[in-house]
Structure formats: structure tokens, C-alpha cells
C-alpha angles and dihedrals in degrees: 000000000000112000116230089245096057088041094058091044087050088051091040093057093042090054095047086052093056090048089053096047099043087053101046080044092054099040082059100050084045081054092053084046094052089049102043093051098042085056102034107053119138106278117256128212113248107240115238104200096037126094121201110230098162113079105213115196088224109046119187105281094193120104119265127241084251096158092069099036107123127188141174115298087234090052135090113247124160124019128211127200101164101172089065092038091242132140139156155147119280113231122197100250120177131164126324143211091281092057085251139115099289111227130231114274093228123054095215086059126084116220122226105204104230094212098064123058132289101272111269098027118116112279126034131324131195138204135164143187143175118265093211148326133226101282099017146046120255123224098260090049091125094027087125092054092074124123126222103256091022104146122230135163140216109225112207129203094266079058089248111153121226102195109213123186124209108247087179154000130211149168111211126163113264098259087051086044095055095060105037089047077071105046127104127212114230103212086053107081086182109034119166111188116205114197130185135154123271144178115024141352116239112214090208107053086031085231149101113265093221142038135217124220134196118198106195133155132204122259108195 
């Protein structure tokens, strides 16, 4: 026979043990949440005539209203990468409160940086993206998986196409990335830069250690 002292230890662990596991299993169900409604917001119109000039470690992760979105004949407005399986609208990005290239504020959105030229103008343009959030991918995601010589066009808001091709792909650290994002090559009339983040994500800085860019010209 079990003593009343054994049988109120047995009761006690096992109720331990449901405690533990309501409240793993809810933990789980509050992590779902988190994620459902991080990707399924109601989805909110790009604005055309804004610039983001304010970087967010959590960036929207819903996608855009990118059908209706209208810009400026002269303006970038929609990229294409198809050999990585990548697209996306083209927000207006300039510089944050870190004095640095602001990034889009939806991972599924490239950024034109307003201070370089109109991709495919003579001189250097510039656009980022993320490469993902916390639940989704961004749309550079695969943005190192380019190839030299890989097409890709710049769609404006008259629909017109500007073609680029890739001239080169490479991982720098973030300081070295910040310069050479900027540089123009001197032998590329035309040259359009693609940056995103790479390798690993450092807890501390809240950031990726590397950065992947993309040197491409126009070829139009």
C-alpha cells in the first residue's frame, strides 16, 4: 500500500509536470501568435513620395501592396532578379539615424538610395535589402547566389525596363562594405551596386557580420 506521504509526492510531480508542460505548450502557441501576426498584418500601400531615413531592427515582414504602388515615370520602381527567383518594389531609402544607408522597412522591399543616381544613368547607383527577418525571408535572400553575367531589370513608374547584368559578387565585413558599396569603377559608365547582409548574425551588435555586394552595369 502507498503511504500518504508517497501518494502526495506522486500527485505533487505530476502536477509539476502539467505545469511544465501548459505552460511549454503555451509558450509555443504565444510564439505562432507572434509569428502569424508579424507576417499577416494588414497590408500597407508603399509610399511613393516618402524616403526612410530611420533603420528598425524589425522591419514589417508582411507583404506590401505592391500591385497599386505608382511612382514617377522617371523613378525606379519594381526589380527583377529572376535567376535567384527574387522581385520586388523599390522604396526611396536615404540616410538613417546612424549616418548610414537606411534600409527598407519591409523585408520583402528593395531600397534606392536617393543620393546615387537613377539606376542606369551614368555614374553609380545604389540599392539594398534585407536579406531576411525573423520569421521570412527577405528579398535578397539569394542575392549571393548570383552568378557574373546573371541579367536583371529595373522596372520605372511608365513601366519602361532598364536590363543590367552582374560584373561581380562579394562578401566583405560591414566597415569594408560601407566604403566599397560607394565606389565606382571607373571602367563601368553605368554601374548599379546591390547590397544585403550575409554569414552570421551577431546577438551583440544586433546585426550580420558580413555583407554581400553585387557590382552590376547597365547594358542597355
Amino acid at each position: 500500500m502507498t503511504s500518504p506521504r508517497k501518494y502526495k509526492s506522486k500527485n505533487l510531480l505530476i502536477g509539476i509536470i502539467l505545469m511544465i508542460a501548459v505552460g511549454i505548450m503555451g509558450y509555443g502557441l504565444y510564439g505562432l501568435w507572434v509569428q502569424y501576426s508579424t507576417t499577416h498584418q494588414a497590408q500597407k500601400p508603399i509610399q511613393a513620395d516618402s524616403v526612410v531615413t530611420y533603420s528598425t531592427i524589425n522591419p514589417d515582414e508582411t507583404p506590401p501592396l505592391c500591385e497599386t504602388y505608382k511612382t514617377s515615370a522617371s523613378q525606379p520602381r519594381y526589380i527583377n532578379l529572376p535567376t535567384v527567383n527574387a522581385s520586388g518594389c523599390l522604396q526611396k531609402v536615404g540616410i538613417d539615424q546612424n549616418n548610414a544607408m537606411a534600409v527598407p522597412d519591409n523585408i520583402h522591399l528593395a531600397g534606392w538610395y536617393v543620393n546615387s543616381v537613377i539606376p542606369g544613368e551614368t555614374g553609380l547607383s545604389v540599392i539594398d535589402g534585407h536579406s531576411g527577418g525573423r520569421y521570412s525571408d527577405g528579398i535578397f535572400k539569394h542575392l549571393a547566389d548570383l552568378k557574373v553575367e546573371d541579367k536583371f531589370t529595373v522596372e520605372f513608374g511608365d513601366k519602361s525596363i532598364k536590363n543590367f547584368q552582374v560584373l561581380s559578387i562579394t562578401t566583405y565585413g560591414v566597415e569594408e562594405a560601407a566604403k566599397r558599396m560607394l565606389e565606382k569603377d571607373a571602367n563601368t559608365t553605368k554601374q548599379l551596386n546591390l547590397i544585403t547582409c550575409g554569414s552570421s548574425y551577431n546577438t551583440n551588435t544586433k546585426t550580420y557580420e558580413d555583407r554581400v555586394l553585387v557590382v552590376a552595369e547597365a547594358i542597355d
